[in-house]
N, C-alpha and C positions, 0 to 999 in steps of 0.2 A: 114546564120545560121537560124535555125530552131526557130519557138518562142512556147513559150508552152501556151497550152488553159486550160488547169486544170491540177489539180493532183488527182489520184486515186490508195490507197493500197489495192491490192486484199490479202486474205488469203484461203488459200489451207485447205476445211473441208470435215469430214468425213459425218455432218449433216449441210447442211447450212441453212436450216429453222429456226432448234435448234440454231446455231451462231447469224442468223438476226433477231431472236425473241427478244436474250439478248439485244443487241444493240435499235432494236427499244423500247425496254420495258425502256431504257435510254433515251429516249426520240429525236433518229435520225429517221426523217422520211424514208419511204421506197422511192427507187426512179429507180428501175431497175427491175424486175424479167425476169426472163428465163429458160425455157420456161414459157409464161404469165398462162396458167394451168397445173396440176400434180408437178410429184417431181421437185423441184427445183437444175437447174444447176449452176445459177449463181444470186443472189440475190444482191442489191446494196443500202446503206443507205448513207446521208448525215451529215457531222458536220460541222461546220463549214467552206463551200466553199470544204469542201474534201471528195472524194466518198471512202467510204467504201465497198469495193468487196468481198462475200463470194462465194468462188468458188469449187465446187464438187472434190474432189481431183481423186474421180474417172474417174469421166469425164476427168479430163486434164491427166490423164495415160490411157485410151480407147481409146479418141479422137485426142489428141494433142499429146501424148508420150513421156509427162513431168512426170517424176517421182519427188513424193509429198512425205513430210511427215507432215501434220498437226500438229499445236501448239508450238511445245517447243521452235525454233530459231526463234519466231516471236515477236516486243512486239509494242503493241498500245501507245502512248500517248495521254491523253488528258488535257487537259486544261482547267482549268476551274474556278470559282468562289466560290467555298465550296466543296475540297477534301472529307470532312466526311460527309456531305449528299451524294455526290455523288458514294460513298464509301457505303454507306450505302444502297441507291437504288440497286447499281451492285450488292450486295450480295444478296440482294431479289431476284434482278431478275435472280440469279442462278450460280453468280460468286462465285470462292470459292475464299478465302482470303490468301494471303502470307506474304505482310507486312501489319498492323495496320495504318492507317493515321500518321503521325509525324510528326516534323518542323527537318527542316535542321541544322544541327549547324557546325562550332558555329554561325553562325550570323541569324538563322532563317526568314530568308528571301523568302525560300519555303517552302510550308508545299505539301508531299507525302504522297502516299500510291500504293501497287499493288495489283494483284489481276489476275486469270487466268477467263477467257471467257466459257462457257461450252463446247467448244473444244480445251483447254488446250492453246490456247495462252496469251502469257502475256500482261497485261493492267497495264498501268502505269497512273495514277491519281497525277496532278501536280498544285499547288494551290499559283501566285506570291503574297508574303504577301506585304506592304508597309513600 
């Protein structure tokens, strides 16, 4: 059986400069581009141990002959240590808001929030309280 060496979620965009700016402006560094100058086909940012892939949607229906639709059946989670700063950065850096941070109930145990990417995928912001 095959062993696996990482994991990596790519997303189907219509700008992926505009998707890996948000992200990196969240603070994942870049660690991929393609082509390394001009418009980008395929850009890559890390989080924790997991590669983040923003992929040209047009590219992969030109080139590969994967028909794309950018954003809505997509959703990120992350994880993290202060849902409402982190909430609060994604909205500067150009996320638009859908649910408000909250705690779970009844036992409040997580505190969430979502939020869409500047190319309409969903982000999910997930905070385990003690």
């Amino acid at each position: 059986m095959a062993k696996f060496g990482a994991v990596q979620v790519n997303l189907w965009c219509d700008d992926v400069e505009r998707c890996a700016a948000f992200y990196r402006r969240l603070g994942m560094p870049e660690r991929f581009r393609f082509p390394p100058d001009g418009v980008a086909h395929q850009v890559e940012v890390e989080a924790a141990g997991t590669r983040i892939g923003f992929t040209s949607a047009r590219v992969g229906e030109e080139l590969f002959g994967i028909a794309t639709t950018p954003g809505e059946n997509t959703e990120i989670v992350l994880w993290c240590d202060d849902v409402d700063s982190l909430h609060r950065a994604a909205l500067d850096a150009g996320g638009e808001p859908l649910t408000a941070p909250t705690d779970s109930s009844p036992d409040g145990r997580l505190r969430f929030a979502w939020l869409r990417d500047p190319e309409g995928h969903r982000v999910k912001l997930v905070q385990e309280r003690s």
